[in-house]
N, C-alpha and C positions, 0 to 999 in steps of 0.2 A: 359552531363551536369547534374549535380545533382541539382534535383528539389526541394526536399522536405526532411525533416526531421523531426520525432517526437519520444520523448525520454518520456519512462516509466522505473520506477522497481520496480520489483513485490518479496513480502520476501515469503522465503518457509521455514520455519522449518521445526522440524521431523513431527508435526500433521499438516503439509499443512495449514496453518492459517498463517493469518500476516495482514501488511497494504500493501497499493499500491498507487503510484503515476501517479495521474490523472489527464489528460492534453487532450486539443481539439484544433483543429485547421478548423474554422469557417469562414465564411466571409471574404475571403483571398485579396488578392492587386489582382488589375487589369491584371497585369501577371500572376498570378497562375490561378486566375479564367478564364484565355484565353485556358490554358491546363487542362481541366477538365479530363483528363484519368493518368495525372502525378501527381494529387493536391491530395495528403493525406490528409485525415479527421480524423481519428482516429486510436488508436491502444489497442485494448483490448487484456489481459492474463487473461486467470481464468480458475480452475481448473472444467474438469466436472461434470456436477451434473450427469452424470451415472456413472462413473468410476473414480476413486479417482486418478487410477495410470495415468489418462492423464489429458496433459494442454491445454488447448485450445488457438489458436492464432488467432486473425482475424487483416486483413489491410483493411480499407475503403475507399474510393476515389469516386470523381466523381457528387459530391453534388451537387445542388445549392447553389450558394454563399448565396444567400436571406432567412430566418425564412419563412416556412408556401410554399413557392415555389420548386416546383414539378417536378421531373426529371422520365423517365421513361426506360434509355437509361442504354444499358448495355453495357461499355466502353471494346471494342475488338482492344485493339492498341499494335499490335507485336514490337513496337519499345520500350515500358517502359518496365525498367526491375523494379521490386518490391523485396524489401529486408528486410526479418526480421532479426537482428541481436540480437545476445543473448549472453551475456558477464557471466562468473559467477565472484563471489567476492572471492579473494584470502583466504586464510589462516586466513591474518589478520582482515577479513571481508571488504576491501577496493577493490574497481573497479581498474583498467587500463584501462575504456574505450576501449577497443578493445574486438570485437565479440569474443566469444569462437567458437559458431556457427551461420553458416547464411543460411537461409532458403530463397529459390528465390525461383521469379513466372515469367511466361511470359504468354502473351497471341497469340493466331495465328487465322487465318480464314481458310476457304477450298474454298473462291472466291464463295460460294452457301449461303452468309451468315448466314454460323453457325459458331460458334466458340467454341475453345477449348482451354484449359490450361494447362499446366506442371507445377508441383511446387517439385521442388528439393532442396535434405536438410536437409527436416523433419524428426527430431530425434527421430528414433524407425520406422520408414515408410519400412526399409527395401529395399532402392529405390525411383527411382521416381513416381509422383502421377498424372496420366495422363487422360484425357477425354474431354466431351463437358462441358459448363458450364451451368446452370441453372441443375447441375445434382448430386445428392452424388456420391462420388467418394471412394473408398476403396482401400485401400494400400495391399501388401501381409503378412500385418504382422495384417492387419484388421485395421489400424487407417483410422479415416472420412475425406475427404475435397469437400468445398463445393466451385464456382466461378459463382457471377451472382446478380441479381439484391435480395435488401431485402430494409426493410424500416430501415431506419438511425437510431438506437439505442441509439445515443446520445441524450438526455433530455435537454433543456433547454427552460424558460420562458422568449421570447423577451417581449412581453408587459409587465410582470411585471418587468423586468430589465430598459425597457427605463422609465416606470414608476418613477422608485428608482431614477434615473439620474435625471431625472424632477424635483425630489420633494428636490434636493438639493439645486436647486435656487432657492428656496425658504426660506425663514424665518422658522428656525426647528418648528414641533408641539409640541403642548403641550404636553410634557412628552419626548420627544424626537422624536428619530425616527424608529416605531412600525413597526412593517412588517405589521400590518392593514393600516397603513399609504399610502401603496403601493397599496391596496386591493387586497391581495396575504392570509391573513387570514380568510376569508368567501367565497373563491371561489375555485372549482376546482381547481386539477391542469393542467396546461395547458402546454404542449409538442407542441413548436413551429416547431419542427420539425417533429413532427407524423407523418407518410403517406407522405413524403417525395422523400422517395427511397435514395439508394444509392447501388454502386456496391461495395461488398466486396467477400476477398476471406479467405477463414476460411479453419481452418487445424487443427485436434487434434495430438499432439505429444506425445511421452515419459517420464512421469516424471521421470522416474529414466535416461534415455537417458539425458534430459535438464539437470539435477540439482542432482548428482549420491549424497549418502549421504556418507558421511566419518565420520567413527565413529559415526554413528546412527545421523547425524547432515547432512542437507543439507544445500549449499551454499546458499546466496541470489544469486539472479540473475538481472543483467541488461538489458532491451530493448528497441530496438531504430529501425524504419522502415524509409528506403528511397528510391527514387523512381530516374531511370535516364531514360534518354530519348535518344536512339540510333541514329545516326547521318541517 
């Protein structure tokens, strides 16, 4: 049963620059947050800051539904399979939604509780990427991956968001409505989800493998990760 879905696309021209579409999925319904090893959080692409010619993928899961509440658990469940999908954009610059490629992960135990990962797929890896998790992992062709606990990378201000909400039932201020109005402009900023944790598993790939150029022009590319849960 497919659990989760989260759709990014990231543009790559010939100087690797562009924009990206950026999407989170937070404080989920009562059924996803009952499956906290299936519940996708986030999906980041971005090119390395060491190496120009690789892209970096990560898939995160496994959160606290709540801002500021704290998980420490590093989700070892061999029944989810985890799927980055990676579509390129035709000719005409337009998708078909359908992966060009798909990069899967699974997780296993040795019954001694350690756990280990396989992630197969990875464009440019030469193979599969296999080991314990909480551990860099290196491919034969030398690309990275990593599977295990890190702190949640995604940023967001719940107090000043329920803030904003509050201050709509009210009568606007004078002038309107300031971002000091929130008290979001004299204050830090504040990361409700700092120190949080989350499990993710992160892969550098191939950029010319993902996104080959044709005529000194590379495609955009589409991506989207899901997650299923084996019977």
């Amino acid at each position: 049963m497919i659990r989760k879905l989260l759709l990014a696309s990231v543009l790559f021209p010939l100087a690797l620059t562009g924009g990206a579409a950026i999407a989170a999925d937070h404080a989920e319904s009562p059924g996803a947050d009952a499956d906290p090893a299936a519940d996708l959080a986030d999906v980041f692409l971005f090119i390395s800051p060491e190496n120009p010619n690789r892209l970096v993928g990560s898939i995160t899961f496994g959160g606290r539904p709540a801002p500021r509440s704290r998980t420490d658990v590093v989700y070892c469940d061999p029944k989810v399979i985890y799927v980055l999908n990676i579509g390129r954009a035709t000719a005409a610059g337009t998708f078909t939604n359908q992966p060009t490629l798909k990069v899967t992960a699974r997780f296993a135990g040795d019954g001694l509780g350690r756990c280990g990962i396989k992630i197969e797929g990875v464009p440019g890896a030469g193979g599969n990427i296999m080991g314990a998790t909480e551990t860099v992992l290196t491919s034969s062709t030398g690309l990275r991956a990593f599977a295990g606990r890190r702190n949640d990378p995604f940023f967001f201000d719940a107090e000043g968001y329920n803030g904003m909400i509050a201050a709509f039932a009210n009568p606007p201020p004078a002038g309107g409505y300031l971002v000091n109005a929130f008290g979001l402009g004299s204050r830090p900023r504040r990361d409700s989800f700092a120190n949080r944790n989350i499990t993710a598993i992160v892969f550098e790939m191939d950029v010319n493998a993902v996104a080959p150029a044709v005529n000194g022009v590379r495609p955009k590319i589409q991506a989207w990760a899901t997650t299923a849960r084996r019977p």
